[in-house]
N, C-alpha and C positions, 0 to 999 in steps of 0.2 A: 720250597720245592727245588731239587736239583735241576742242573740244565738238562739235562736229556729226559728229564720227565717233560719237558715243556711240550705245549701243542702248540706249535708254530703252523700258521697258513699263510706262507710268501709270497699268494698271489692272488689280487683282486679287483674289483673295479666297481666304482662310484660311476653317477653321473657325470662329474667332471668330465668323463672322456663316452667310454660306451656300456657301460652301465646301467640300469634302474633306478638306482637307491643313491640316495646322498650321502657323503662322507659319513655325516651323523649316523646312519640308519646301517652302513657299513659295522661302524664300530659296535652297533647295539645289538646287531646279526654276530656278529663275532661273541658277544658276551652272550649271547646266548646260545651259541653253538660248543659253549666253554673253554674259548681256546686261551692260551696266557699271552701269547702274539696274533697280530694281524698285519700285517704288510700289505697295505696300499698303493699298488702300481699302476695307476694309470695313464694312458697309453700317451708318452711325450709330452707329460703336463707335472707340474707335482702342485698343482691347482687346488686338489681338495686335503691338502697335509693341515692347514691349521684348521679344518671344521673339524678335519677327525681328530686331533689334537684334542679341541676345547671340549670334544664330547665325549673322552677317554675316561672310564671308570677305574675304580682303585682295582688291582690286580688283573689288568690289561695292557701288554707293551703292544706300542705303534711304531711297529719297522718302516719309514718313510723312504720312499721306491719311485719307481716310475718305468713303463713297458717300451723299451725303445724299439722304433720301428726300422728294419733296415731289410734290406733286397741283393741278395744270392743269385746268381746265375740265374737272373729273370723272377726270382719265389722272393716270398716274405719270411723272413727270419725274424722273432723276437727277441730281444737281450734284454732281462730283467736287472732292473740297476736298483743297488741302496746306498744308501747313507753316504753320498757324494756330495760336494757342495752346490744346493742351486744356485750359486752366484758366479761361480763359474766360469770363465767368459766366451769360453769357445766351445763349450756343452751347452748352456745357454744359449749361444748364438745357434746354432743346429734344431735344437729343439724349435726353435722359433720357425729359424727357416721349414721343418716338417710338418709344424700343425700350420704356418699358412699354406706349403702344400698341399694339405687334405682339405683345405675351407675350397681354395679352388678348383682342388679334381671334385669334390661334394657338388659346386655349383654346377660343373661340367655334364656331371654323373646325372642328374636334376634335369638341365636342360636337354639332354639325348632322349631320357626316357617322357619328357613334354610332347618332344619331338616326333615322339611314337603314338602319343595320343594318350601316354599313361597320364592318370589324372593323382600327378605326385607334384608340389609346388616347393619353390625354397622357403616360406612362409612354415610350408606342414613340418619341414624335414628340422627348420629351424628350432620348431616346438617342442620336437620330440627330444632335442637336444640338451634341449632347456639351457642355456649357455656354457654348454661343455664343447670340447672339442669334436667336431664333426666328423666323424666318420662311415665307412659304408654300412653298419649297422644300423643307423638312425634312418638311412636309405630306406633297408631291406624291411626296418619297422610302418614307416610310413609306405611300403609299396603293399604290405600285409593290411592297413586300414583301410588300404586303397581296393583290396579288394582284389589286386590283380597275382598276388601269392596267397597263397594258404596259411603260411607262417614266416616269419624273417627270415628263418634258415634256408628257404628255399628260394629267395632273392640271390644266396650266394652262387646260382647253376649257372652255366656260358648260358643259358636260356636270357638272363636278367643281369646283374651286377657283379656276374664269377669271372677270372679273366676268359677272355677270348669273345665275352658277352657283346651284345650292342652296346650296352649304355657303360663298358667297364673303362674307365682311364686308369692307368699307371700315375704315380705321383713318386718326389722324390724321397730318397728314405737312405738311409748311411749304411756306409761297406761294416759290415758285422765287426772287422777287424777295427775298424777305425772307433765304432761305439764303444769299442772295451777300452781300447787305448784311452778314449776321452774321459770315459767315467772312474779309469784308473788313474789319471791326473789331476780330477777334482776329489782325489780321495775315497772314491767309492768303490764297492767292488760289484762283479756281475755274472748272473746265474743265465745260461744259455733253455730258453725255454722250450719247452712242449718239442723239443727235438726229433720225435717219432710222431707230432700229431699236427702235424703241416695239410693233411690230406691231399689229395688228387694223385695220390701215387707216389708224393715225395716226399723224401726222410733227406735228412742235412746228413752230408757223406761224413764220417767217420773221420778221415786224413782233414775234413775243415773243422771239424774241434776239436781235433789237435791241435792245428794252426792257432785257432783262439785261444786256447791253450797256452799255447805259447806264446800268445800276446799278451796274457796277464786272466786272460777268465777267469773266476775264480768260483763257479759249481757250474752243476747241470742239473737241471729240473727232474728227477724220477719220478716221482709218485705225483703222476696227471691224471685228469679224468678222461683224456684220450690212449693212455697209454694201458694198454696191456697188460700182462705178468711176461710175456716173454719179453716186449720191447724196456719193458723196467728192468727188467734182468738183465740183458744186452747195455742196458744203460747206466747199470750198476758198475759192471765188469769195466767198461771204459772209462768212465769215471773213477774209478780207483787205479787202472792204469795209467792215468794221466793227473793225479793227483788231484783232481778236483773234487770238493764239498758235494757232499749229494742232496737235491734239496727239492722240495715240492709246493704244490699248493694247489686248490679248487678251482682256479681262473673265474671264480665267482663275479658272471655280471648280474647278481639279481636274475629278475623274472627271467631272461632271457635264455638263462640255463639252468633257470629252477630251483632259485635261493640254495646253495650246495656248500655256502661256507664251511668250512672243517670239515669235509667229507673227504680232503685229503690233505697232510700236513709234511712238513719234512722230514726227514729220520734223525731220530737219537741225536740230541749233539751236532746235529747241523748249522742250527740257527748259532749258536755263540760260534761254532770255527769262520760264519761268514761274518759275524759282527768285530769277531779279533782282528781280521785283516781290515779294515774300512778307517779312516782316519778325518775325511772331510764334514759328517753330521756323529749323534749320537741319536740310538734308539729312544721314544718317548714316553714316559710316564706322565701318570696322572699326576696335577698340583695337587700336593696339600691343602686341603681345605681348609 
């Protein structure tokens, strides 16, 4: 199969972080939604890289990622990172210091909504986690068992755990400029995500990725399942303005958004211009058996 035939989907999520499904069950979603890659990013961990590894079928590549979290002008920016080295020492150091971040804004976030009388425990929130990285998803999961949301997504309102919310804490998370610079010194390169699909009204300004840009970025995510045909089109045009890989994926957490593997993949030729640039890992295949 040539490269631009490939179905690459550069973006997804295990249980490891805020996901459903385990690495395994990722990879077994991916072969059956027929794609040739799947890129596993989750969120500040690269945690679930050898499950999904060992449970890689013949004619399946494992782009190994990870979703870094970083904070803009008060919002949350995502920077999708691959094939960087996790050893790393000063990406690895950051990573560490963000997911103990979230373990204690998680307890924070826990004991506020106690505090309100909601009947959500660090026990429940733990479970739901199942030993992944904690974050407010697992929250908004256990606030929906609990009876007092209708569904996860609606824990994210200022009502519950949206900013401005009772129970919401802020936690630390890296300048967007500073995660590309790192992940381009561990040899990796990085796709600026869901760009247009921030909600509450914000879109990442234009003149800041350029900046990142011109820090080394090397794509920008189009084809989301937040984004539009006009905001894909806007984000076509500036991304080839600024020279950057155009590149997509489903942000597939399982159940949470409705098993959607390969329901969006990157364009033609995208996946090998971001693999060419990348120096610190190699994309993965299955062993010969």
């Amino acid at each position: 199969m040539s490269n631009t035939a490939l179905r690459a989907d550069l973006h997804s999520h295990s249980n490891v972080s805020d996901g459903t499904t385990t690495p395994a069950d990722v990879i077994t979603r991916a072969t059956a939604a027929g794609l040739d890659v799947i890129a596993l990013t989750d969120h500040d961990t690269v945690g679930g890289h050898a499950e999904a590894a060992a449970a890689l079928p013949a004619g399946l590549t494992l782009l190994p990622g990870m979703e870094l979290s970083c904070r803009l002008q008060g919002h949350s920016v995502h920077v999708l990172s691959y094939l960087f080295d996790p050893a790393y020492p000063e990406l690895a150091a950051e990573t560490m210091k963000i997911r103990d971040a979230r373990l204690t804004r998680a307890r924070e976030m826990v004991r506020r909504l106690a505090a309100q009388g909601i009947p959500v425990t660090w026990e429940q929130v733990e479970d739901i986690a199942a030993g992944g990285v904690v974050g407010r998803p697992h929250i908004a999961r256990a606030l929906a068992a609990a009876g007092a949301v209708a569904a996860p997504a609606d824990a994210f309102s200022p009502e519950w755990i949206g900013p401005g919310g009772p129970a919401y804490v802020s936690r630390y998370a890296l300048d967007p400029v500073r995660a590309v610079t790192l992940v381009r010194a561990a040899g990796g390169v990085t796709v600026l995500a869901h760009a247009r699909g921030y909600g509450r009204g914000w879109q990442i300004p234009d003149d800041v990725i350029a900046e990142l840009a011109a820090a080394g970025l090397t794509g920008l995510e189009i084809n989301h399942p937040q984004h539009d045909e006009a905001a894909r089109e806007q984000l076509r045009a500036l991304a080839a303005s600024l020279g950057l890989v155009p590149s997509g994926g489903s942000d597939d957490h399982g159940e949470l958004t409705g098993f959607r593997l390969g329901t969006e993949t990157a364009p033609a030729g995208s996946y090998q211009r971001l693999i060419e640039q990348a120096t610190g890992a190699a994309p993965i295949v299955a062993h010969a058996g």
